[in-house]
C-alpha positions in Angstrom: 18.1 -291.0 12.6 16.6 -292.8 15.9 18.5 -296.4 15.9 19.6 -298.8 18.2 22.7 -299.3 17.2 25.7 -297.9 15.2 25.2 -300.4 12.4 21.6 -301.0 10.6 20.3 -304.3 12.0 19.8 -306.5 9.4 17.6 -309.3 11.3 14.8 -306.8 11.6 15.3 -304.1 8.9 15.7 -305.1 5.3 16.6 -303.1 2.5 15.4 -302.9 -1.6 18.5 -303.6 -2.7 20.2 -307.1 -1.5 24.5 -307.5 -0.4 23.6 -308.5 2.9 26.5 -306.1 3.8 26.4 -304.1 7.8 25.7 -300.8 7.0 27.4 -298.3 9.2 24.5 -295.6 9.7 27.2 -292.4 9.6 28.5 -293.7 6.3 25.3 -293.7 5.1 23.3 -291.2 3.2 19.8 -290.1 4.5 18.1 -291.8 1.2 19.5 -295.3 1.6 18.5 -295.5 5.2 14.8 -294.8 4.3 15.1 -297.5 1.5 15.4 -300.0 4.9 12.0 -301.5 5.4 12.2 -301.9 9.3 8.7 -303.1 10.3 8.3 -306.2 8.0 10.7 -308.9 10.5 9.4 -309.8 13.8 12.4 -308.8 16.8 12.6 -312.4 18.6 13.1 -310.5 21.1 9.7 -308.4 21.9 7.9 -311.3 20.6 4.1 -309.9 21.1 5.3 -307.0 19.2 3.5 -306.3 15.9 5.0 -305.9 12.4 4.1 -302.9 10.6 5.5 -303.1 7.1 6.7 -300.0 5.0 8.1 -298.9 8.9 11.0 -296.9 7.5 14.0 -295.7 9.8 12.7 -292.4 11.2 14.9 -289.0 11.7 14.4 -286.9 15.5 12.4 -284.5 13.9 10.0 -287.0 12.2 9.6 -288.2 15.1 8.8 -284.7 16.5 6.2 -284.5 14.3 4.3 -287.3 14.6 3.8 -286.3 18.5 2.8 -283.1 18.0 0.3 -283.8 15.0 -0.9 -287.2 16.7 -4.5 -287.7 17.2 -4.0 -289.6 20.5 -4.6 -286.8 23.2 -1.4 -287.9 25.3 0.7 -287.6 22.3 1.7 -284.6 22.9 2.4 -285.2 26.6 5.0 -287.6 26.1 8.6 -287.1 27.4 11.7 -288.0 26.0 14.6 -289.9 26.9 17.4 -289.5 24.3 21.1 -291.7 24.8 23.8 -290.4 22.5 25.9 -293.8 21.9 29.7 -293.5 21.7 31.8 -296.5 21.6 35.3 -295.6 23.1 37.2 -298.5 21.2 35.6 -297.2 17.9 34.8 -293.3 18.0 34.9 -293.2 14.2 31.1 -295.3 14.0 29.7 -292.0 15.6 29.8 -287.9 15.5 
C-alpha cells in the first residue's frame, strides 16, 4: 500500500471499527487497511487541502491504474518518485 508512514495515521485516517489502537501496516491484512476511511479528517498540516470522504488507503498498482485510465490528458505523463522507508532501530515495521 502507498503510506506515509510505517504505522496507519490515525489523526487523518479513521477506521469502521473503533480501539483507537496504532496499526502497524505489515501486520496488517489488505482488507482492514481498506476499511480505513482516509479522506474524511482535514491534515492540519496542508490546510487548503480538500477532504474527500470514502478515500481508502490505495495499493501501487491501484494507483497504476488510475493514471493510465485517467481522463486528464497528463495523467499518463506523470512520473514517479517512489521512497522505500526502513527504519534501522526497528527493521521488523518493514519488508
Amino acid at each position: 500500500v502507498i503510506h506515509h508512514d510505517y504505522y496507519v495515521n490515525q489523526s487523518l485516517c479513521r477506521c469502521q471499527k473503533e480501539g483507537g489502537q496504532s496499526t502497524l501496516i505489515l501486520e496488517t491484512p489488505l482488507a482492514e487497511l481498506k476499511a480505513f476511511d482516509c479522506g474524511m479528517s482535514p491534515d492540519p498540516k496542508h490546510p487548503r487541502q480538500a477532504c474527500i470522504p470514502g478515500t481508502p488507503i490505495p495499493t501501487l498498482q491501484e494507483l497504476f491504474d488510475y493514471l493510465k485510465n485517467s481522463p486528464v490528458a497528463h495523467a499518463r505523463k506523470v512520473r514517479l518518485n517512489l521512497e522505500l522507508k526502513r527504519d534501522p532501530y526497528h527493521p521488523e515495521w518493514s519488508m
